[in-house]
C-alpha positions in Angstrom: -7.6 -13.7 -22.8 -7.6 -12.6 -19.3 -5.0 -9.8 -17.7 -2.3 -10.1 -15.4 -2.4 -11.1 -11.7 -1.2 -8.8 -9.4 -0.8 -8.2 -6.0 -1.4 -4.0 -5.6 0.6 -3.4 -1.4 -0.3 -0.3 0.4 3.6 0.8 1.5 3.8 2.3 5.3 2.6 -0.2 7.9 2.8 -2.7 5.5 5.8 -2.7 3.9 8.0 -0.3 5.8 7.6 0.3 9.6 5.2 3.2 10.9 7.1 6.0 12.7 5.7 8.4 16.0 4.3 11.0 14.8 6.1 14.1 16.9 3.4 15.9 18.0 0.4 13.1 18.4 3.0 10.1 19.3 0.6 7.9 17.2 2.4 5.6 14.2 2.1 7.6 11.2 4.3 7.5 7.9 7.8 8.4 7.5 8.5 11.5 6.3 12.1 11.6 6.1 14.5 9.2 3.9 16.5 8.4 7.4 13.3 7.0 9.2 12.2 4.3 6.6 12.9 0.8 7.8 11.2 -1.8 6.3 9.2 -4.6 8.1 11.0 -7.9 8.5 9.9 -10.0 6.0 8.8 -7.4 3.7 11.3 -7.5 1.0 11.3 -11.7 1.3 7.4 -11.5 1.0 7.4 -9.0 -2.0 10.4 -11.5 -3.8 7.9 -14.3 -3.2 4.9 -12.6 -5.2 7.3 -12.1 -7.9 8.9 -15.4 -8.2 5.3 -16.5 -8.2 5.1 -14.3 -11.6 2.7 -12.0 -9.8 3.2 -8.2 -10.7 3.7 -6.1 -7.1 2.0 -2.4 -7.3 2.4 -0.2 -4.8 -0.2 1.8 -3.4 0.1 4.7 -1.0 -1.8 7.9 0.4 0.4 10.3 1.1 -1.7 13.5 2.5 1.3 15.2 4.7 2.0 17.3 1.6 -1.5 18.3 0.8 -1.8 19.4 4.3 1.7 21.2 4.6 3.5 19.0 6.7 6.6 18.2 4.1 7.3 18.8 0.4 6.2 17.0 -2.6 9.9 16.2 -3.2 10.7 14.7 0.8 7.8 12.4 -0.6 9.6 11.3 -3.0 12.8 11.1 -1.6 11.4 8.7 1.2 9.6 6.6 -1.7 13.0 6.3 -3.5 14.5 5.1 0.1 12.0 2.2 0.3 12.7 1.0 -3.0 16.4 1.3 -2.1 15.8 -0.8 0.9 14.1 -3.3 -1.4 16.0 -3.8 -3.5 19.2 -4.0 -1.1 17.0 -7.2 -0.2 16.2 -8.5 -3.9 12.8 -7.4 -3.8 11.0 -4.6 -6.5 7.6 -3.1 -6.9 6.7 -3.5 -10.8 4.9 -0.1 -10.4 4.2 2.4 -7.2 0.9 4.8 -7.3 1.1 7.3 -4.5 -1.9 9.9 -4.0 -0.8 13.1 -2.4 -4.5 14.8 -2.0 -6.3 15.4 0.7 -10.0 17.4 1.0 -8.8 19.2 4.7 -4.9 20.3 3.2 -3.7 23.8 3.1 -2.0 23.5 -0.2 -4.3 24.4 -2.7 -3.0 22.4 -5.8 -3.3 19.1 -3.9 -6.4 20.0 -1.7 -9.5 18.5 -3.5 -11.4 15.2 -3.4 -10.3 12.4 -5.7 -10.7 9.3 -7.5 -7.0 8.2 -6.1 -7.1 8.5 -2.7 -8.0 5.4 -1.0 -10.8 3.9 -0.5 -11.6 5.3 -3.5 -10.0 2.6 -6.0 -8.2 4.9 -8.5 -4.9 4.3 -8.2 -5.6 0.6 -8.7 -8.1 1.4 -11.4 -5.5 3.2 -13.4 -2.5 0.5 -12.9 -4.7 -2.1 -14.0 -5.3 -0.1 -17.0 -2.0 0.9 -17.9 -0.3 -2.0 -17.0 -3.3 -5.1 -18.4 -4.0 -6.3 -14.7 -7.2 -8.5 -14.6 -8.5 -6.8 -11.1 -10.9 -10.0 -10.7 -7.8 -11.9 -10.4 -6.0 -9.8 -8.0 -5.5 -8.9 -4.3 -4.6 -5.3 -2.0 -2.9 -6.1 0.9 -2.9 -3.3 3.6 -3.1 -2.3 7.1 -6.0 -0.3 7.1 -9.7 -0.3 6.0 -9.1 2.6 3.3 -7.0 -0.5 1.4 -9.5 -2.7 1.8 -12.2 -0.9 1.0 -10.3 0.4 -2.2 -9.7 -3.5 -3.0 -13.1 -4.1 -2.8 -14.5 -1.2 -4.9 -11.6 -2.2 -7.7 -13.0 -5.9 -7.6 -10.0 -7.6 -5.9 -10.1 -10.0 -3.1 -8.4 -8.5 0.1 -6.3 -8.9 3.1 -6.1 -6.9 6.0 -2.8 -6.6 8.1 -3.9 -6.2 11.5 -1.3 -5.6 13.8 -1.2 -3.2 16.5 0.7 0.1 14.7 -1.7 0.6 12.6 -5.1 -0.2 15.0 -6.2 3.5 15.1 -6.5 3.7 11.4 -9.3 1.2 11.6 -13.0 1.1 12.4 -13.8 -2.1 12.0 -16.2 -0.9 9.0 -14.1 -2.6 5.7 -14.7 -6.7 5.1 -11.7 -8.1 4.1 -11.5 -11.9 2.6 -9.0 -12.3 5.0 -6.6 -11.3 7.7 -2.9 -11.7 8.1 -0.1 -10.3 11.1 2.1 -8.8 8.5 3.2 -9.4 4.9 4.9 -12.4 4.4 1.5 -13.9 6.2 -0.8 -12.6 3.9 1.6 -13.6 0.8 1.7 -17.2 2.0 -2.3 -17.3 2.7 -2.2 -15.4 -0.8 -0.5 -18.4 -2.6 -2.1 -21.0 -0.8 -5.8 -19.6 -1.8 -4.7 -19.7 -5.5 -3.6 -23.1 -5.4 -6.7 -24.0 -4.3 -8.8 -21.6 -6.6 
């Protein structure tokens, strides 16, 4: 008997907006509760998967607190505001992974290479394993070609968000098996390709 299907979503960008980052002015994550906004469509996209009976995991690098920049615990506070926002909108995530390594950080607990930052696929590896996903029969949706190489290397199909925020964060080097404006795009293309599958 096969696993679950599930849908694993990397979170900033793709879910919730991208923020200037103060000193570079280029869209980086939020890293404080007040500047989360979610994407429109977001939380109606996410409700979709799940009516669908698809399990929603969210996946998410979060390097500013290997390399100093905010606390472990402002991390999580700003997680705990998206799923806030989401649910505020009827929408969930059956399970959020977040990675807070990074190889160039400053603090030394969370400065190392790893298995769970993407691309590496470790954090979808894991769900799947604690949670019965069937990773052939799953997608990672994300706005950046760390998601959809860490798709790939799990054995999920992919979609790539490509819209203009997050352009610097791609090379042009990952292949997804398809390419969406935002979310609720890439759930709708999402559906459709497994009605035809």
């Amino acid at each position: 008997m096969s696993g679950a299907r599930a849908v694993f979503v990397d979170r900033d960008g793709t879910v919730n907006a991208l923020v200037p980052d103060p000193e570079t002015g280029r869209p980086e994550s939020p890293l404080r509760p007040g500047d989360v906004v979610l994407i429109p469509g977001a939380a109606g996209a996410l409700r979709k998967l799940a009516e669908a009976g698809w399990l929603v995991v969210g996946v998410s690098n979060q390097p500013a607190a290997a390399k100093g920049t905010v606390s472990p615990h402002r991390l999580a506070e700003v997680r705990a505001r998206v799923l806030e926002l989401l649910a505020a909108e009827g929408a969930r995530l059956d399970d959020s992974r977040v990675c807070l390594h990074h190889p160039e950080g400053v603090v030394p607990e969370l400065t190392r290479e790893c298995e769970c930052r993407k691309p590496a696929p470790g954090m979808l590896l894991d769900a799947a394993k604690d949670l019965g996903i069937d990773l052939k029969r799953s997608w990672m949706i994300g706005d950046t070609d760390s998601d959809v190489l860490a798709g790939k290397a799990a054995g999920c199909r992919t979609v790539l968000i490509a819209h203009q925020p997050s352009a610097h964060k791609r090379a042009g080097s990952a292949r997804p098996d398809a390419v969406a404006p935002d979310l609720g795009a890439a759930v709708t293309l999402l559906l459709s390709a497994e009605l035809v599958d």
